[in-house]
C-alpha positions as CSV (number, residue, x, y, z in Angstrom):
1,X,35.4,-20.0,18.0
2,X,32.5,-20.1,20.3
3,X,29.0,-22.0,18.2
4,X,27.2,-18.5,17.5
5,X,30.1,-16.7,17.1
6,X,30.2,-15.8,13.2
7,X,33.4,-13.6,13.3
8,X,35.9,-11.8,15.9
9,X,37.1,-8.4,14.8
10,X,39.8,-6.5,17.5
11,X,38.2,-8.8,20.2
12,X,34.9,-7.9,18.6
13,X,32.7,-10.7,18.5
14,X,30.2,-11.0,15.6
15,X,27.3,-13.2,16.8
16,X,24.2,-14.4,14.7
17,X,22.0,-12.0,17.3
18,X,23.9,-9.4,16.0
19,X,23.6,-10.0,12.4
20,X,19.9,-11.0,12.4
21,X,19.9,-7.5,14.6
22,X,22.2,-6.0,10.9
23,X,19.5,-7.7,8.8
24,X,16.5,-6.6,10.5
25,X,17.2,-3.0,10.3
26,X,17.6,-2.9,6.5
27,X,15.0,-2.0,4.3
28,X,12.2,-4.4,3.6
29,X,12.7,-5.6,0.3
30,X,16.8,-6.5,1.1
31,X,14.7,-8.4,4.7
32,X,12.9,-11.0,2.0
33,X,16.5,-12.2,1.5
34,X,17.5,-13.0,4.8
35,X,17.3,-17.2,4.4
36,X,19.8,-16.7,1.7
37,X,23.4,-18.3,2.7
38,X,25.0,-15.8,0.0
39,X,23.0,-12.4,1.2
40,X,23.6,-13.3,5.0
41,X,27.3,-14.0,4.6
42,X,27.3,-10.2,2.3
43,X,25.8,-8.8,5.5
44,X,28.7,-10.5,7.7
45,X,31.3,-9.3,5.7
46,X,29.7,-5.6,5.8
47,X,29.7,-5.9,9.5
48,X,33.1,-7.5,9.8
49,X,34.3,-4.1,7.2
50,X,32.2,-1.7,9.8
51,X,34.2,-3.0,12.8
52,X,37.6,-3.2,11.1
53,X,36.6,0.8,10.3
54,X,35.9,1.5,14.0
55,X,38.4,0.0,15.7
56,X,40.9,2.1,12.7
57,X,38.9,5.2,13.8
58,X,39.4,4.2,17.7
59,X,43.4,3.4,17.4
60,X,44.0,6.9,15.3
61,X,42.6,8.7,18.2
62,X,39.7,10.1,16.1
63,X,37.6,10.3,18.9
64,X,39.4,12.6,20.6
65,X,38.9,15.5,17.7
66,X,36.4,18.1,17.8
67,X,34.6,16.8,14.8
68,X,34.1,13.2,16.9
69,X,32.6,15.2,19.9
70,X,30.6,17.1,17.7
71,X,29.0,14.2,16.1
72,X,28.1,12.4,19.4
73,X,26.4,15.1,20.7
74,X,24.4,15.7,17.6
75,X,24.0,12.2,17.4
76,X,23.1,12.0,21.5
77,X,20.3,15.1,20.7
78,X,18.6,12.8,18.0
79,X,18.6,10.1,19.7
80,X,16.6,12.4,22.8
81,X,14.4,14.0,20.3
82,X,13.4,10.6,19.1
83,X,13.2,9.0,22.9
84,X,10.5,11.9,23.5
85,X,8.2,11.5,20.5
86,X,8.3,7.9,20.2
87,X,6.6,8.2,24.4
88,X,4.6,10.7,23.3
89,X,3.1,8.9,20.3
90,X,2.7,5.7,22.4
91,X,1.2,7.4,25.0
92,X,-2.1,7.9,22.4
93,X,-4.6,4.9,22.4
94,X,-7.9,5.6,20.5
95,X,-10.9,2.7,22.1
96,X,-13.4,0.4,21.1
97,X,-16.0,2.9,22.0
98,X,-14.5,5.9,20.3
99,X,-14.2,3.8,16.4
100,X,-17.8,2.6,17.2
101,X,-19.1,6.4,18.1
102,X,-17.5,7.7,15.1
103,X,-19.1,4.5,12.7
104,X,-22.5,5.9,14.4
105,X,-21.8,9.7,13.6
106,X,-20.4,9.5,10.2
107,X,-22.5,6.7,8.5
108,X,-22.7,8.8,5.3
109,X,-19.0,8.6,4.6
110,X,-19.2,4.7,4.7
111,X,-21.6,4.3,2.1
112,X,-20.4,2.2,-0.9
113,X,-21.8,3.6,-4.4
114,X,-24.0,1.4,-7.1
115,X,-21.4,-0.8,-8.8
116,X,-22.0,-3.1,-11.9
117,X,-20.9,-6.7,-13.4
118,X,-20.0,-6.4,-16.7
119,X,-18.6,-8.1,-19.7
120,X,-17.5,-6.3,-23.1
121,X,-16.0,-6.5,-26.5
122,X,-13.5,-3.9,-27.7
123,X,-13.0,-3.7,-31.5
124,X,-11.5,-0.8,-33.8
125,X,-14.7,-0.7,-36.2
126,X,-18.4,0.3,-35.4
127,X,-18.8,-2.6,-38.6
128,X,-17.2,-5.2,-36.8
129,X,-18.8,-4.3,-33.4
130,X,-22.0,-4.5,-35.1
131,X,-21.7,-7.7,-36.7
132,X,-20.2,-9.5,-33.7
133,X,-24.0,-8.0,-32.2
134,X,-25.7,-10.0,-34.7
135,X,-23.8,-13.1,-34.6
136,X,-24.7,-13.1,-30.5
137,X,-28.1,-12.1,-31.2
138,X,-28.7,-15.1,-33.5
139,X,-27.2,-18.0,-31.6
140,X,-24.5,-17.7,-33.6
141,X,-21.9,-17.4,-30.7
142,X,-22.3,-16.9,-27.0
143,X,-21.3,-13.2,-25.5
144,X,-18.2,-15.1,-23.6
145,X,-17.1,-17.1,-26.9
146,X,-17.3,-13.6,-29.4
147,X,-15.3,-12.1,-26.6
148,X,-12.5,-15.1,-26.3
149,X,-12.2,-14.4,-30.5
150,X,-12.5,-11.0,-31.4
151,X,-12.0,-8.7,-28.4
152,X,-8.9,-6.8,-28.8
153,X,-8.8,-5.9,-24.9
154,X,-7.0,-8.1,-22.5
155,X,-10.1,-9.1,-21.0
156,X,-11.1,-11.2,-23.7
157,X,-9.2,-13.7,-22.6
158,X,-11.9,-14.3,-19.6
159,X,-14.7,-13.6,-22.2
160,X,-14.6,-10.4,-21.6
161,X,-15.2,-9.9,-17.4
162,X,-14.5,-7.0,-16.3
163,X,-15.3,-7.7,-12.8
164,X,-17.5,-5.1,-10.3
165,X,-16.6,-1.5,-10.7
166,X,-18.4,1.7,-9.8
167,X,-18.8,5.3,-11.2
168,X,-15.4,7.4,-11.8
169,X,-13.9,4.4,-13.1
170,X,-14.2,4.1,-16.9
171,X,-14.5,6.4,-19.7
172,X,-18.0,8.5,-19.2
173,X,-19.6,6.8,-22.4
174,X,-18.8,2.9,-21.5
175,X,-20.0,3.8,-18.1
176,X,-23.2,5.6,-18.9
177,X,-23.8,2.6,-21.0
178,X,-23.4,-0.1,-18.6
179,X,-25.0,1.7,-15.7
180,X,-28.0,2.0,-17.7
181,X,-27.8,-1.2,-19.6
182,X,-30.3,-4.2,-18.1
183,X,-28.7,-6.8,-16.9
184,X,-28.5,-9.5,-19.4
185,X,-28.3,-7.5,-22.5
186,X,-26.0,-6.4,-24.3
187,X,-26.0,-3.1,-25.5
188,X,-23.6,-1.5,-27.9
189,X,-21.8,-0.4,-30.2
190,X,-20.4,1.7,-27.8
191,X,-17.7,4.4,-29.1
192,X,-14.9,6.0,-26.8
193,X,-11.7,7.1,-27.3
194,X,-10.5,3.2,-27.2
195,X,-12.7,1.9,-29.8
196,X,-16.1,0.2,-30.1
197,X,-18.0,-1.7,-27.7
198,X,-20.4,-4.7,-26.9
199,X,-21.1,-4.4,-23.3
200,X,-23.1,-7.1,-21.1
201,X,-24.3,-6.2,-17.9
202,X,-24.3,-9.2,-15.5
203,X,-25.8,-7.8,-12.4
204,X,-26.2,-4.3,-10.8
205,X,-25.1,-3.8,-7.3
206,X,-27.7,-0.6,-5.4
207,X,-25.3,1.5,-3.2
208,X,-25.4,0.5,0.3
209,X,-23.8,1.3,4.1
210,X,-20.6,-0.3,4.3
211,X,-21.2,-2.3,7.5
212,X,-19.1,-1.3,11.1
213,X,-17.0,-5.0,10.5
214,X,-15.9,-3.7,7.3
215,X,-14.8,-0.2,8.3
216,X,-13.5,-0.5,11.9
217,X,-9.8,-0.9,10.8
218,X,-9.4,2.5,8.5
219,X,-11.6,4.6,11.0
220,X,-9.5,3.2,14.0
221,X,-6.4,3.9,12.3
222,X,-7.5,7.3,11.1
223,X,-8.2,8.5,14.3
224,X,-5.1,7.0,16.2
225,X,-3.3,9.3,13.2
226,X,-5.4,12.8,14.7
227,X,-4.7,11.8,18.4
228,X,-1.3,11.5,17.1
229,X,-0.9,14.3,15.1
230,X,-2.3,16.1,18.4
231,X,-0.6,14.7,20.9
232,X,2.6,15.8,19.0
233,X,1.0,19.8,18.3
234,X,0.7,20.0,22.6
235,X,3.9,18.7,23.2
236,X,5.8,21.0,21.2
237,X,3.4,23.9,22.1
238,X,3.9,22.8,26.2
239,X,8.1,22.5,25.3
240,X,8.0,26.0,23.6
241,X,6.3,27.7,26.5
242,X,9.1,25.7,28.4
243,X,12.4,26.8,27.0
244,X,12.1,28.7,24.7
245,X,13.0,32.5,25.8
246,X,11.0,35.1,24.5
């Protein structure tokens, strides 16, 4: 058997091309297996199993039936159908000049809102919240260190950072609080429906223009996707008008 000949099925033969080919048409997550001697060799014997089918269909005639004929056509029709749109989507380009005129004429979409820095403490008691408070506010403990011991949230692993977040992303009261906390103090107890609070601003972020770098990408994408979208409207409209018989 020839070097990249894997297997030979009714004169068939099975080479690597074809199975990488097998492989590469199979949805993503099965593709991160394809360095795996066991999953390729699955995928051989699947292809060897979908040749030994064929060539059973071919030798009992079944693609001399009605049903057979039937199929091809259908399947010749998608394959048409297909053939047209992928030229008529490929046939849209959207330009340099057309992503930079929209940045220019939309700026106000691209504007990033005020975000914040903040660190907190979540307990289940306005006592205890209040008495880690005091501790901090005496020396007692750092805001980080009360966090690592008595936080009941996740966070308090990382002494309580919650990273930069903006409005519409907690729970109205913690974010009231923390948008109008000072940075470097900590404000609190803070009640919501998870508990109480100790929150500590680290630094306030103003809203500002997200800049053209940082945007190009989505807007160039977004308007490839209209072109697109009405590329595909004309050409059915212009195939309509075309064959269809009124």
């Amino acid at each position: 058997m020839a070097q990249n000949v894997l297997a030979v099925v009714a004169g068939h033969q099975i080479t690597e091309e074809e199975l990488q080919a097998f492989i590469g048409h199979l949805p993503k997550e099965q593709q991160t297996y394809a360095s795996n001697p066991q999953f390729k060799e699955h995928c051989k014997e699947q292809l060897i199993t979908f040749h030994a089918l064929a060539k059973c269909g071919e030798d009992e005639k079944l693609d001399e039936t009605e049903e057979y004929k039937k199929g091809m056509e259908n399947a010749r029709q998608d394959i048409l159908v297909q053939m047209v749109l992928k030229e008529t989507i490929e046939s849209v380009s959207v330009s340099d000049e057309e992503v930079k005129d929209y940045y220019e004429q939309n700026k106000a979409q691209f504007v990033k809102g005020a975000t914040v820095n903040a660190k907190h403490i979540l307990t289940d008691s306005e006592e205890k919240c209040a008495a880690i408070l005091e501790s901090i506010v005496n020396g007692e403990k750092t805001f980080e260190e009360a966090a690592k011991e008595s936080s009941t949230c996740p966070s308090g692993a990382q002494g309580g950072d919650l990273g930069e977040f903006g409005k519409g992303q907690m729970v109205k009261e913690f974010e009231d609080a923390a948008f109008q906390a000072e940075p470097g103090h900590v404000v609190g107890p803070v009640k919501t429906q998870f508990g109480y609070h100790l929150i500590k601003v680290e630094k306030k972020n103003e809203a500002k223009e997200a800049g053209f770098a940082e945007v190009k990408d989505p807007i160039r994408a977004e308007l490839l996707k209209r072109k697109q979208d009405q590329a595909y409207l004309a050409k059915v409209k212009e195939l309509k008008e075309k064959y269809v018989q009124k």
